[in-house]
KEVEX-949053 format. One record per residue (C-alpha): x, z, y; residue number from 1; residue in one letter. Coordinates in Angstrom, 1 decimal, padded with zeros to 4 digits. Last residue first. Layout:
<nodes>
NODE    east      up   north  rolo  marnu
NODE       X       Z       Y   NUM      a
...
</nodes>
This chain:
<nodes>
NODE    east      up   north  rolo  marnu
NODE   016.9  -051.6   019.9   517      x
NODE   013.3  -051.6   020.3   516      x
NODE   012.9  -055.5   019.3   515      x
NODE   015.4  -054.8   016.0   514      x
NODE   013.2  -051.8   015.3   513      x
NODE   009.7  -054.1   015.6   512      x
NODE   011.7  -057.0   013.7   511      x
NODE   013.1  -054.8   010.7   510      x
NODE   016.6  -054.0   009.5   509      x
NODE   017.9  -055.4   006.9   508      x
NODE   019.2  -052.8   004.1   507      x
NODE   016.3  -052.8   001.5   506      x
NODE   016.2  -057.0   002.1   505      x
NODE   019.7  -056.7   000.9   504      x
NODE   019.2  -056.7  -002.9   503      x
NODE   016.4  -059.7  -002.6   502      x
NODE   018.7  -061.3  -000.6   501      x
NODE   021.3  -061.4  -003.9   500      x
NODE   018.7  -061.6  -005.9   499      x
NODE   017.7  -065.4  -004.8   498      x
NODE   022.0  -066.3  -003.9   497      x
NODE   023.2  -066.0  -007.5   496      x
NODE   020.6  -068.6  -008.3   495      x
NODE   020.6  -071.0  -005.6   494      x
NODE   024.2  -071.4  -005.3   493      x
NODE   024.3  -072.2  -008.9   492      x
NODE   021.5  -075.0  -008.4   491      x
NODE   023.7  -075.8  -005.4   490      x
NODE   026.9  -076.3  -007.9   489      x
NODE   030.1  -074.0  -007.9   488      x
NODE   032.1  -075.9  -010.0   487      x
NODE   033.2  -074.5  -013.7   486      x
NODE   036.5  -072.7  -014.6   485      x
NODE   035.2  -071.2  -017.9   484      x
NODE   033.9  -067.8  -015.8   483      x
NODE   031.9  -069.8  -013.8   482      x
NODE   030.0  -071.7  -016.2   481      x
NODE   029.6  -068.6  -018.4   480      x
NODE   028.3  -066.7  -015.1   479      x
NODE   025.5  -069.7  -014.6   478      x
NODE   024.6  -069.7  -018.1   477      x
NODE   024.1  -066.1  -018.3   476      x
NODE   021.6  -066.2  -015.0   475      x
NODE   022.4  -064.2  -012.3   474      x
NODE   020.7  -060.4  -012.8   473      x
NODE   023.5  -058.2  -013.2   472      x
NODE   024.9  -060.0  -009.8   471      x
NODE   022.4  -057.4  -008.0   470      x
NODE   024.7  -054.8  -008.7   469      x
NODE   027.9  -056.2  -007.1   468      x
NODE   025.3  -057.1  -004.0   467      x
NODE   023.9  -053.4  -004.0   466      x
NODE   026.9  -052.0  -003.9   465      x
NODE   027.9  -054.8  -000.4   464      x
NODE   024.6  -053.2   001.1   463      x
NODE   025.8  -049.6   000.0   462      x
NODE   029.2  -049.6   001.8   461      x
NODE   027.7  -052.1   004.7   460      x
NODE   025.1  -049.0   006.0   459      x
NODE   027.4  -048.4   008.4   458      x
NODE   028.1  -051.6   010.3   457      x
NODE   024.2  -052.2   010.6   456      x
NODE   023.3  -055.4   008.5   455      x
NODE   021.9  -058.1   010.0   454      x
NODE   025.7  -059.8   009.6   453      x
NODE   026.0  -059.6   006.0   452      x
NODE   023.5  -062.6   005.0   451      x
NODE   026.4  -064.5   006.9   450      x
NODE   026.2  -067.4   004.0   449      x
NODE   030.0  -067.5   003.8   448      x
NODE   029.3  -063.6   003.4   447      x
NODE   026.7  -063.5   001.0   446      x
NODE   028.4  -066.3  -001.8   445      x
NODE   031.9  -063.6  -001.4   444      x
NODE   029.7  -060.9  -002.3   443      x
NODE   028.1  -062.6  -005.1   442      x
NODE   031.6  -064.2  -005.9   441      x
NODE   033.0  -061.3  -006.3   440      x
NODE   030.1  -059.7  -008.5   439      x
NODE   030.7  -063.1  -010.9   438      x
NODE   034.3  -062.1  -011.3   437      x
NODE   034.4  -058.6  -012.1   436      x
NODE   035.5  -055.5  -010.3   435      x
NODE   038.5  -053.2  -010.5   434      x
NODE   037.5  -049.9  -009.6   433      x
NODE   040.6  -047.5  -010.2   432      x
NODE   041.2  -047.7  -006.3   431      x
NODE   038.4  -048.1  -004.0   430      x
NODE   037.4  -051.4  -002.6   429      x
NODE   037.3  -052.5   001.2   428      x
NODE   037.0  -056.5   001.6   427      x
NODE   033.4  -056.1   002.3   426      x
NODE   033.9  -053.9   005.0   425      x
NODE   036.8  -056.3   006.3   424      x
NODE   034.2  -059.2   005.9   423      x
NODE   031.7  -057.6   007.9   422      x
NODE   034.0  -056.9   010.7   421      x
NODE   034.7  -060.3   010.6   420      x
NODE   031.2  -061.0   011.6   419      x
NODE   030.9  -058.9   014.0   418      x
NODE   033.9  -060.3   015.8   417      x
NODE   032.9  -063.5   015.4   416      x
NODE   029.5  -062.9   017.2   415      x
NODE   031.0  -061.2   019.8   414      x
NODE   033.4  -064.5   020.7   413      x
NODE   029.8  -067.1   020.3   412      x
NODE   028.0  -064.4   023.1   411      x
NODE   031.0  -064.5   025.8   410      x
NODE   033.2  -061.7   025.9   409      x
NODE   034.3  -059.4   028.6   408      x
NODE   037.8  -057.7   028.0   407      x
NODE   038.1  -054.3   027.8   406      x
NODE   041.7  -054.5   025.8   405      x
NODE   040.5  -053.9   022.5   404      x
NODE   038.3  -057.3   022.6   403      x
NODE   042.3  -058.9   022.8   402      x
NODE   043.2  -057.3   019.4   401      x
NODE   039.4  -057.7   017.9   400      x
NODE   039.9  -061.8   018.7   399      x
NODE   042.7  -061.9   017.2   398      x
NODE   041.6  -059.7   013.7   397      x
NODE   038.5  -062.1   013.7   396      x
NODE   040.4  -065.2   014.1   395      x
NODE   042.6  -064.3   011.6   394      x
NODE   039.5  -063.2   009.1   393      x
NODE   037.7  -066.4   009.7   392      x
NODE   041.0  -068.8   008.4   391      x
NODE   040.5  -066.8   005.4   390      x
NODE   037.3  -066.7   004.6   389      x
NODE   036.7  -071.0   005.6   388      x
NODE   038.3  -071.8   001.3   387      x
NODE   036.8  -068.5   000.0   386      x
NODE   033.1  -069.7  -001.3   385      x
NODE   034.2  -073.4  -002.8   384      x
NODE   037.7  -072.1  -003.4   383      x
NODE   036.3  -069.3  -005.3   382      x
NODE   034.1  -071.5  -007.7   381      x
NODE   036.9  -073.9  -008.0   380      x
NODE   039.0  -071.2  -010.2   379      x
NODE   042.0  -070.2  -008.8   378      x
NODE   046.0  -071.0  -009.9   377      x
NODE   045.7  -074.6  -007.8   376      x
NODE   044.7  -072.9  -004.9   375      x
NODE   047.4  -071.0  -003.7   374      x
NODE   051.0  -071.3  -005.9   373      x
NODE   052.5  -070.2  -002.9   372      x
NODE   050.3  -067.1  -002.6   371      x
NODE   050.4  -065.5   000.8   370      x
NODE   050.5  -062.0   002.8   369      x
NODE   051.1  -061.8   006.5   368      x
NODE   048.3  -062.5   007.8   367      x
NODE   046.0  -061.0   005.2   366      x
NODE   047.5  -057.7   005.8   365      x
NODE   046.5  -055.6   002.6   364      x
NODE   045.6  -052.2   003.1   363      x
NODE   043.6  -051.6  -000.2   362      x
NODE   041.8  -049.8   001.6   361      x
NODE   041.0  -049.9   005.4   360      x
NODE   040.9  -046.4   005.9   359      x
NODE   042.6  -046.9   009.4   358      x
NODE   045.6  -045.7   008.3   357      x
NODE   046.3  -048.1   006.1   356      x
NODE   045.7  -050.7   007.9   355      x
NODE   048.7  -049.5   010.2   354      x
NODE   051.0  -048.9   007.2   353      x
NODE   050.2  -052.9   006.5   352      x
NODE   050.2  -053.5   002.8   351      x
NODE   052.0  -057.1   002.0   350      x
NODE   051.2  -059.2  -000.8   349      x
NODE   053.9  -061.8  -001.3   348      x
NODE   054.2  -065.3  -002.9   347      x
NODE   056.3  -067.2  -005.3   346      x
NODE   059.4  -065.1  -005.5   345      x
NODE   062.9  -065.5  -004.7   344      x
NODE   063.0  -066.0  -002.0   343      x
NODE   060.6  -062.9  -000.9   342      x
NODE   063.1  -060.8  -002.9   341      x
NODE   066.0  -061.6  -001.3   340      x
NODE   064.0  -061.1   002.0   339      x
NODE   063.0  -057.6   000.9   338      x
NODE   066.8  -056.8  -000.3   337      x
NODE   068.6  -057.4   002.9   336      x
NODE   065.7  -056.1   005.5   335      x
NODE   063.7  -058.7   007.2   334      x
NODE   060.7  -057.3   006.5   333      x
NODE   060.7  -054.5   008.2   332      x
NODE   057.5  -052.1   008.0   331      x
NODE   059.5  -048.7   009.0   330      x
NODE   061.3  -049.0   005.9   329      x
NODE   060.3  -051.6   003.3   328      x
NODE   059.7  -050.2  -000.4   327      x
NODE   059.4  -053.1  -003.4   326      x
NODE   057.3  -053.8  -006.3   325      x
NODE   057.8  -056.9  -008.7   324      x
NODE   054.3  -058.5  -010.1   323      x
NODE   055.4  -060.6  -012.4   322      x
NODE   053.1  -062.6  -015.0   321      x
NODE   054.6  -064.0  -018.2   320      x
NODE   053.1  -067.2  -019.7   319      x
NODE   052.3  -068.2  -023.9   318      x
NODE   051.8  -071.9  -024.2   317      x
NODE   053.0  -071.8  -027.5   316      x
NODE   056.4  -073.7  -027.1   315      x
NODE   054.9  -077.3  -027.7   314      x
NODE   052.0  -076.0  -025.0   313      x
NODE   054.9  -075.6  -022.3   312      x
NODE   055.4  -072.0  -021.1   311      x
NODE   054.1  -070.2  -017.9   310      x
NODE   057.1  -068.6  -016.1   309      x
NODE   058.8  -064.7  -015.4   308      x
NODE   062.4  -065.2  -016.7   307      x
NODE   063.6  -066.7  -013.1   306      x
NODE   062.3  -062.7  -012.3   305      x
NODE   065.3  -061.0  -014.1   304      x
NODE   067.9  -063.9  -013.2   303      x
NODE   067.0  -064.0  -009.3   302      x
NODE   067.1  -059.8  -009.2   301      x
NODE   070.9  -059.6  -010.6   300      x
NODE   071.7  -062.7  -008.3   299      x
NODE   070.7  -061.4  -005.3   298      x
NODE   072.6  -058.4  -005.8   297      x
NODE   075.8  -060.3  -006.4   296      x
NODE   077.3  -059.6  -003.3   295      x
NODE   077.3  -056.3  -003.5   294      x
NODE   075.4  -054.2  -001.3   293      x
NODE   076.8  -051.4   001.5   292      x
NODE   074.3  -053.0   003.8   291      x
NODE   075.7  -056.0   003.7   290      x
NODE   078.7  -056.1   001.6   289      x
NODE   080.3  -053.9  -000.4   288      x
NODE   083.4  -054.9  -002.1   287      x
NODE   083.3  -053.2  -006.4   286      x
NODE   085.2  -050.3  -006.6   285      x
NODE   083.5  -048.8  -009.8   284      x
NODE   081.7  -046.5  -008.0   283      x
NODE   080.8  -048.7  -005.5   282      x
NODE   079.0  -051.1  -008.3   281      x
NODE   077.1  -048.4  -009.9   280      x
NODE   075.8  -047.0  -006.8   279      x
NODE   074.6  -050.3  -005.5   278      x
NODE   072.8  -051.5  -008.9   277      x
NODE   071.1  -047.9  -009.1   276      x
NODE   069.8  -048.9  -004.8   275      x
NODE   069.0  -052.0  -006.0   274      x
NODE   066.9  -050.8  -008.7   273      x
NODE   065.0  -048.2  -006.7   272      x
NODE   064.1  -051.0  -005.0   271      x
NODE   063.2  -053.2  -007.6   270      x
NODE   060.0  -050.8  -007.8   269      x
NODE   057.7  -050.3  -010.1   268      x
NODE   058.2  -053.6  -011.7   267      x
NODE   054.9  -054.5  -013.2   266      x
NODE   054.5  -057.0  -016.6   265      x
NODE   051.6  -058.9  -017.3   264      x
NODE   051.6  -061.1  -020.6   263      x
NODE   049.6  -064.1  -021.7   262      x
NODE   050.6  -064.0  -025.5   261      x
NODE   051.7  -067.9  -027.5   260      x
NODE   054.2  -065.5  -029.9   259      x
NODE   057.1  -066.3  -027.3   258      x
NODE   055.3  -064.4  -024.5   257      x
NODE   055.0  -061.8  -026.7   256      x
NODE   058.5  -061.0  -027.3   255      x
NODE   059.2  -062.2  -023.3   254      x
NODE   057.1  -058.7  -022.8   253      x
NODE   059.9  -056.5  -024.6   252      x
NODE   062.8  -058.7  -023.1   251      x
NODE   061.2  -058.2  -019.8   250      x
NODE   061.3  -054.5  -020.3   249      x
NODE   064.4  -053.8  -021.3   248      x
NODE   065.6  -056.4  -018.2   247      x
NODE   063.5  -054.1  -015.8   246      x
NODE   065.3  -050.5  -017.2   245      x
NODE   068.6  -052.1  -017.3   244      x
NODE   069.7  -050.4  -013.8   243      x
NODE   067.4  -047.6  -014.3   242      x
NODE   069.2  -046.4  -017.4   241      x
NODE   072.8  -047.0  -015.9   240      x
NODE   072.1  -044.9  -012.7   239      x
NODE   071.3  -041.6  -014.9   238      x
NODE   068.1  -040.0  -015.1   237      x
NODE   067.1  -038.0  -012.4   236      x
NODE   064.8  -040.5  -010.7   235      x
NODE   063.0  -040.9  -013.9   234      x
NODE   063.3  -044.2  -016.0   233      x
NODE   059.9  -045.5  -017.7   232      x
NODE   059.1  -048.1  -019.8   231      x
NODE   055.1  -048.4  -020.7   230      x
NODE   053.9  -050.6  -023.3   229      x
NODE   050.3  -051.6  -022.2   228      x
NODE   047.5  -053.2  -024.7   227      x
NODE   046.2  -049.3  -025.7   226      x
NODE   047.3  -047.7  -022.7   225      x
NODE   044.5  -049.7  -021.3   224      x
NODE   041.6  -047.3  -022.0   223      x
NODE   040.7  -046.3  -018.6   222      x
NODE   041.7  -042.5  -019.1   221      x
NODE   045.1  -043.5  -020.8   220      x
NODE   046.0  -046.3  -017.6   219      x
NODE   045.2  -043.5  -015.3   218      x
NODE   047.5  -040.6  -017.6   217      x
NODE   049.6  -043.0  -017.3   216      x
NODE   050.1  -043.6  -013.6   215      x
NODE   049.4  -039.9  -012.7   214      x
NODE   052.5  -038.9  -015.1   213      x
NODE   054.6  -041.6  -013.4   212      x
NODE   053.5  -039.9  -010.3   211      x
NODE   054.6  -036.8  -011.6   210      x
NODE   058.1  -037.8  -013.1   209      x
NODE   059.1  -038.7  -009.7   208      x
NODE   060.4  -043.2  -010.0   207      x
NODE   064.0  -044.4  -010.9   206      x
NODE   062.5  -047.2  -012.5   205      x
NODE   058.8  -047.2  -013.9   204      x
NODE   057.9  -050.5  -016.2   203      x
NODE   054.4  -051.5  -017.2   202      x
NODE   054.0  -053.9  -019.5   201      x
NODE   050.7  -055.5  -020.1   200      x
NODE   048.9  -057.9  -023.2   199      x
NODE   046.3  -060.4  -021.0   198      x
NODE   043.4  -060.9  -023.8   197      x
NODE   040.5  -060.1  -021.3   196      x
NODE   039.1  -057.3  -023.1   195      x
NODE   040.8  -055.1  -020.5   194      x
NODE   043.1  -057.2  -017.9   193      x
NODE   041.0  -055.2  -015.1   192      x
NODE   043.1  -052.4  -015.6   191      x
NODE   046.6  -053.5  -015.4   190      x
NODE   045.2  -055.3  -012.0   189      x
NODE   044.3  -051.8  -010.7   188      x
NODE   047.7  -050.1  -011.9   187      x
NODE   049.2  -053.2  -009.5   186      x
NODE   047.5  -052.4  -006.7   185      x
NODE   047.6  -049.0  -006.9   184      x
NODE   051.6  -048.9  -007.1   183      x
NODE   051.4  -050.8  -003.8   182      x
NODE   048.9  -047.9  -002.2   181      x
NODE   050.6  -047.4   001.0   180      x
NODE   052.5  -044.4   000.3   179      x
NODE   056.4  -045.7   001.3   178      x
NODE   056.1  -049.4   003.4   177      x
NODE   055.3  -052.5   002.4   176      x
NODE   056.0  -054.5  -000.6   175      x
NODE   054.0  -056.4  -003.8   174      x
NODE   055.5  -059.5  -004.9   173      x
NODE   053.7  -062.3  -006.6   172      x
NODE   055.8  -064.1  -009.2   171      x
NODE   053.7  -066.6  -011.3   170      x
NODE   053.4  -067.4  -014.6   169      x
NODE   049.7  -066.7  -015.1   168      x
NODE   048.1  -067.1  -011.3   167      x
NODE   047.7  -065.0  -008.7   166      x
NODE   045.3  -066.1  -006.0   165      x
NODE   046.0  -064.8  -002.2   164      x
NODE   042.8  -065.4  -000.5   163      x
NODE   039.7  -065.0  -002.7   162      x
NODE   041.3  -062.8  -005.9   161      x
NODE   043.8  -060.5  -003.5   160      x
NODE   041.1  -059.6  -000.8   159      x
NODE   038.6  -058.8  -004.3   158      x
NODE   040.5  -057.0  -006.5   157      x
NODE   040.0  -057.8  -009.9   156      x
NODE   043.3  -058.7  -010.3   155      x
NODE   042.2  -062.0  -011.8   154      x
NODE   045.2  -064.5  -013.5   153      x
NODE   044.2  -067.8  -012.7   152      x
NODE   045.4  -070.9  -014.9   151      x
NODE   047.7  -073.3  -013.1   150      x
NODE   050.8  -072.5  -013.1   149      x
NODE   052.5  -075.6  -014.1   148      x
NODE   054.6  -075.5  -017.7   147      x
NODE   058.0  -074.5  -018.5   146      x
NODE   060.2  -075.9  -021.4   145      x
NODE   061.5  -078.5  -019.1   144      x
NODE   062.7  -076.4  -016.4   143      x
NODE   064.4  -074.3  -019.0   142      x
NODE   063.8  -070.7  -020.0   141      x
NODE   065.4  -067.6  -018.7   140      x
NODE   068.7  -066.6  -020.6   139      x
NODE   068.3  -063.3  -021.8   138      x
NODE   069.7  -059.9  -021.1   137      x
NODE   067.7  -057.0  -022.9   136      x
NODE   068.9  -058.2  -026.1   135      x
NODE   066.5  -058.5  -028.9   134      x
NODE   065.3  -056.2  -031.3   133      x
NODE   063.1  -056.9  -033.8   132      x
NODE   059.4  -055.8  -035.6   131      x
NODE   059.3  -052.5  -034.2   130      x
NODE   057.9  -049.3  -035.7   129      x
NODE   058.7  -046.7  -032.9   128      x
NODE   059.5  -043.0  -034.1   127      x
NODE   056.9  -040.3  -033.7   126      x
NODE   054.5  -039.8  -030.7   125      x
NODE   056.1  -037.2  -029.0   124      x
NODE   055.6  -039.8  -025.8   123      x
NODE   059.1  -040.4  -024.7   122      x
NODE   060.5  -042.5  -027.9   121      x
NODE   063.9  -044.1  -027.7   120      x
NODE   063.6  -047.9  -026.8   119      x
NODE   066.8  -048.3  -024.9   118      x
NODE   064.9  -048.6  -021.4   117      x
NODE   062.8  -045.3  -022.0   116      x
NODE   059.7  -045.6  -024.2   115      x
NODE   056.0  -044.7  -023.3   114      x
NODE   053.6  -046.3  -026.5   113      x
NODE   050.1  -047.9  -026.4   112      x
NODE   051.6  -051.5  -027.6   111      x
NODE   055.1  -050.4  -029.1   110      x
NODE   054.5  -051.5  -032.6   109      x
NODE   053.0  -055.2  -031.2   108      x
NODE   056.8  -055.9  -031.8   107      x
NODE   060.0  -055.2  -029.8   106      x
NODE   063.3  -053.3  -029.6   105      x
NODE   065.6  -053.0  -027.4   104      x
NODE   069.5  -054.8  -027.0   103      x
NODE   072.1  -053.9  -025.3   102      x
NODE   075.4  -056.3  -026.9   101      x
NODE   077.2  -056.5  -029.7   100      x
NODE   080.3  -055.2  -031.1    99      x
NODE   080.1  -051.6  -031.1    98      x
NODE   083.6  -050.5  -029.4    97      x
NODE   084.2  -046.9  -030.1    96      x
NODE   085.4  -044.7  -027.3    95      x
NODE   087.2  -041.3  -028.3    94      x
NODE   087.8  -038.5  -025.7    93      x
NODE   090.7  -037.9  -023.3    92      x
NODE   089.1  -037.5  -020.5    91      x
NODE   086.1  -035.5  -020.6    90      x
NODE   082.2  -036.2  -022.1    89      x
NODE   079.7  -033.2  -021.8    88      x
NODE   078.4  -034.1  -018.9    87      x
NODE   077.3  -037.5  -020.2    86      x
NODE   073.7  -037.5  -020.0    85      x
NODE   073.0  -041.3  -021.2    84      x
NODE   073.3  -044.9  -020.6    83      x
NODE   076.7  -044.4  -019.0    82      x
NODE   077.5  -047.8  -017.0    81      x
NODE   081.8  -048.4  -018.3    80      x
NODE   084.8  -050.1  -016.3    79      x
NODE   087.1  -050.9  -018.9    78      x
NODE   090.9  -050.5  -018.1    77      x
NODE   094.4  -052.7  -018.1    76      x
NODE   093.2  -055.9  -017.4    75      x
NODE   090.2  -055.4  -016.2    74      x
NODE   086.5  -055.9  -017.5    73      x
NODE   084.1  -054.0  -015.2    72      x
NODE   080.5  -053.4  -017.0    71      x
NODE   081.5  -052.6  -020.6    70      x
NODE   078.0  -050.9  -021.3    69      x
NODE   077.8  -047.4  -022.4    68      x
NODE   076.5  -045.2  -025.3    67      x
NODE   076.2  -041.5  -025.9    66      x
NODE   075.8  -041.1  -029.9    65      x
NODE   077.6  -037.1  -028.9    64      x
NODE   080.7  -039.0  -028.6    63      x
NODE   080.9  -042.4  -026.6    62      x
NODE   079.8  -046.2  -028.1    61      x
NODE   080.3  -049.2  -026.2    60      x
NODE   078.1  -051.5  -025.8    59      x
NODE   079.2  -055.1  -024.7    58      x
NODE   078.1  -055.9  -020.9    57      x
NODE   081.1  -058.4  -020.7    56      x
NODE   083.6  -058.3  -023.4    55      x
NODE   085.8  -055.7  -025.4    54      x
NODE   088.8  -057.3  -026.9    53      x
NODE   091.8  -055.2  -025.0    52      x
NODE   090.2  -051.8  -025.8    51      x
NODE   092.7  -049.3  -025.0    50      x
NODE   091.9  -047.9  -021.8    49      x
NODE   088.2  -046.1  -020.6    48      x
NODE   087.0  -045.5  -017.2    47      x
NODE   083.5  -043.7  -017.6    46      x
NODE   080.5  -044.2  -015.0    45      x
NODE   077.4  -042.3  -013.8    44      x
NODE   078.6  -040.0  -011.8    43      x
NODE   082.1  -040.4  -012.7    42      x
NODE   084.6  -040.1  -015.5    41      x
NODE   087.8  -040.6  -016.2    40      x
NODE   090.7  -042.0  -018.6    39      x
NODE   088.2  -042.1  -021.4    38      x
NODE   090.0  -043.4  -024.7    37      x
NODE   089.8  -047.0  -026.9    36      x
NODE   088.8  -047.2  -030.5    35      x
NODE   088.6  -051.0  -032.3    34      x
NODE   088.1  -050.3  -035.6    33      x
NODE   088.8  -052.6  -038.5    32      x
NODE   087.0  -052.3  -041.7    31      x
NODE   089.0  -052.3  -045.1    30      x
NODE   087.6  -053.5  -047.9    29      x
NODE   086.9  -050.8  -051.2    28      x
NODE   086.0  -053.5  -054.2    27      x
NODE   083.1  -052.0  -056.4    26      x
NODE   082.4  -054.0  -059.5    25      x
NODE   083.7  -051.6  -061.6    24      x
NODE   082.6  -048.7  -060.3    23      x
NODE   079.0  -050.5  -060.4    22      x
NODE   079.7  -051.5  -064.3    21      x
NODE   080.7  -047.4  -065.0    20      x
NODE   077.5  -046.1  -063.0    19      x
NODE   075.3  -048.2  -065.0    18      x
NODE   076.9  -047.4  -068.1    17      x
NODE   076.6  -044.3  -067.2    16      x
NODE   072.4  -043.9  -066.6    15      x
NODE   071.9  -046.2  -070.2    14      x
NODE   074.5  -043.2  -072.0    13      x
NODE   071.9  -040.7  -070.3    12      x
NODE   068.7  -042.1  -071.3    11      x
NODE   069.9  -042.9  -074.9    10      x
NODE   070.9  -039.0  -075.0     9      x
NODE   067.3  -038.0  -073.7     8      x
NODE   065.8  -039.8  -076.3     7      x
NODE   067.7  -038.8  -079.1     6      x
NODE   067.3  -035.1  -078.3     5      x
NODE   063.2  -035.7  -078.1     4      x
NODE   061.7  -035.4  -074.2     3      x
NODE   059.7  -032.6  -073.2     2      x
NODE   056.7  -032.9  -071.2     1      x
</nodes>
């Protein structure tokens, strides 16, 4: 369409006066610019001069949009953690000081999405829409803005659900030794938090690309990618990224803690931390101390998981759940960095090599593993059918130590030994198969009521299926009642019990084959 002479003319002499009243208007301000130079650079680190008002862990930006955090404050130099590659950088080259400090961003925009620790996109997915960004290091909340732990939060696994609760807000660390199925444990609780409105962050530090690969591509095929945000260092990415990896992620879970959100987050592991936290610190000529760690290691780990806490109703009520991983060597416990960790934590699940071995999966040494919070983060109807499972199990795993050594036992000492080999069987899960609350208590229900123990050894696998199966047919009522933190009543006994024996009548063996045998 054309426009009329006039027309067009009015248009124009309208466009410059608008450009003569902004030129106007327009007052040029000077902005100052605090640049510094690299004096060296490291694996890992830069040493830069000429940037007397930079502060602790401010950003500092390096060419080629590299950026680093002020991590040694001198007198005379900066000691800088490189966030990115920096093989390109040399002495001599420009440092811009930013003025703030690392922050990431956050919003529902990054549920179902694989970011590295300064929220660039890993996934080819396009660029994250976040609502805000907040820095990665934040002060945890106050003892009077927390509230008790007291609500359950179910793994579905069933060795962790009866004996060593986890509750919303607590700390529970996973360790034992390398390839004993810790990173299972925790992908397995990631997946049972489906449909159960428990929001997940999943953070890989320093770990093989490939099983970081498996550990998605498991979360994608069970549909909880879709509530997870996952943040992932590699083990060749540099020292600085898997060093602020677990405090990105926190921030990015503390985001929906704050909006009233139960939130699960996974630290896969702390050991790789320590180990980036170690390399950084004796590069830039920080003491060592034990075991060629710094002194402030504990304190790097105790203000990351001081962070994890349930929060008061007049905050939102909103609770993050840590589940920190480490790697012991050679099943030492006492090591410098496990017994931080177990001090500062609020519990431990331990995987026994040995257990593992034996095909006893997941290999979680009772024993040795406990939840300080215990009882008062499970729901009564556990405690009523787990409170004697326990205390069974030790004496069970005794008694089987001193049966191995040829010893003669009396009738009561056999029958306690068969019986807790009934429980391990029914302890036994496979991995990716979290299972619900009302089968657990099934199976739990048949083994304090020692339906198990006319059951042949290897016919347990399909008695204890049969069990989980025959829970489909419990009354509603009673699982509703269970499910909302209800007591375990006779009536309810009664009821899950009936098809329960039903189920294991096909795996009882008769009288006339019990008489022969």
């Amino acid at each position: 369409m054309k426009l009329a002479p006039d027309l067009l003319q009015a248009t124009f002499e309208q466009t410059f006066s608008i450009l003569q009243q902004a030129r106007r208007s327009f007052s040029p301000q000077l902005q100052p610019r605090e640049i510094g130079t690299i004096t060296s650079i490291a694996t890992g680190i830069a040493k830069v001069s000429g940037l007397p008002g930079v502060g602790f862990e401010e950003v500092l930006k390096f060419p080629s949009d590299i950026f680093g955090i002020a991590f040694n404050v001198d007198e005379d130099e900066i000691g800088a953690v490189l966030l990115g590659d920096y093989w390109h950088l040399q002495a001599g080259d420009e440092v811009e000081r930013c003025g703030h400090l690392v922050d990431v961003p956050v919003g529902e925009g990054l549920l179902g999405r694989i970011i590295n620790p300064i929220g660039e996109p890993l996934d080819g997915k396009g660029r994250l829409i976040a609502s805000a960004r907040l820095p990665i290091e934040r002060p945890s909340p106050a003892i009077m803005n927390r509230a008790p732990v007291s609500v359950p939060l179910q793994t579905g696994i069933k060795v962790i659900d009866a004996l060593i609760p986890v509750g919303l807000g607590q700390r529970e660390l996973i360790l034992g030794d390398r390839q004993t199925g810790k990173t299972a444990i925790a992908v397995d609780t990631i997946l049972n938090q489906r449909d159960k409105n428990v929001l997940c962050v999943y953070c890989a530090i320093g770990q093989r690309a490939s099983g970081v690969a498996k550990v998605i591509a498991t979360l994608h095929e069970q549909g909880a990618l879709e509530y997870t945000v996952v943040v992932v260092t590699e083990g060749n990415d540099p020292p600085g990224l898997a060093y602020i990896a677990p405090y990105a992620a926190t921030s990015i879970a503390e985001y929906f803690m704050q909006q009233g959100r139960d939130v699960l987050i996974v630290y896969d592991d702390l050991t790789h931390h320590a180990r980036a936290y170690r390399e950084l610190s004796l590069l830039l000529r920080r003491p060592p101390g034990r075991e060629a760690f710094p002194g402030d290691i504990f304190y790097i780990h105790s203000r990351l998981l001081e962070r994890a806490t349930h929060l008061s109703p007049n905050l939102g009520g909103g609770s993050l759940t840590a589940l920190p991983i480490i790697e012991t060597e050679a099943q030492d416990i006492s090591a410098y960095i496990p017994t931080n960790l177990i001090s500062i934590t609020d519990g431990q699940i331990y995987l026994s090599p040995s257990l593992f071995e034996l095909g006893v999966l997941p290999a979680i040494d009772v024993g040795k593993s406990v939840s300080r919070v215990g009882g008062k983060a499970q729901r009564a109807a556990y405690r009523a059918v787990a409170s004697n499972l326990k205390l069974a199990y030790g004496q069970f795993e005794e008694l089987e130590t001193f049966a191995s050594f040829g010893a003669r036992l009396d009738d009561s000492t056999l029958k306690i030994i068969d019986h807790g080999r009934r429980i391990r069987a029914c302890l036994k899960q496979a991995e990716s198969t979290p299972i619900s609350m009302i089968e657990q208590i099934a199976v739990l229900l048949a083994l304090t009521a020692n339906l198990f123990d006319e059951i042949p050894l290897d016919a347990m696998n399909e008695a204890e299926l049969a069990v989980r199966v025959a829970a489909a047919d419990v009354p509603a009522e009673v699982s509703a009642r269970l499910e909302s933190a209800g007591k375990l009543t006779d009536e309810d006994r009664n009821a899950i019990l009936q098809p329960v024996r039903d189920a294991l009548t096909l795996f009882t063996p008769s009288k006339e084959l019990k008489e022969i045998t």
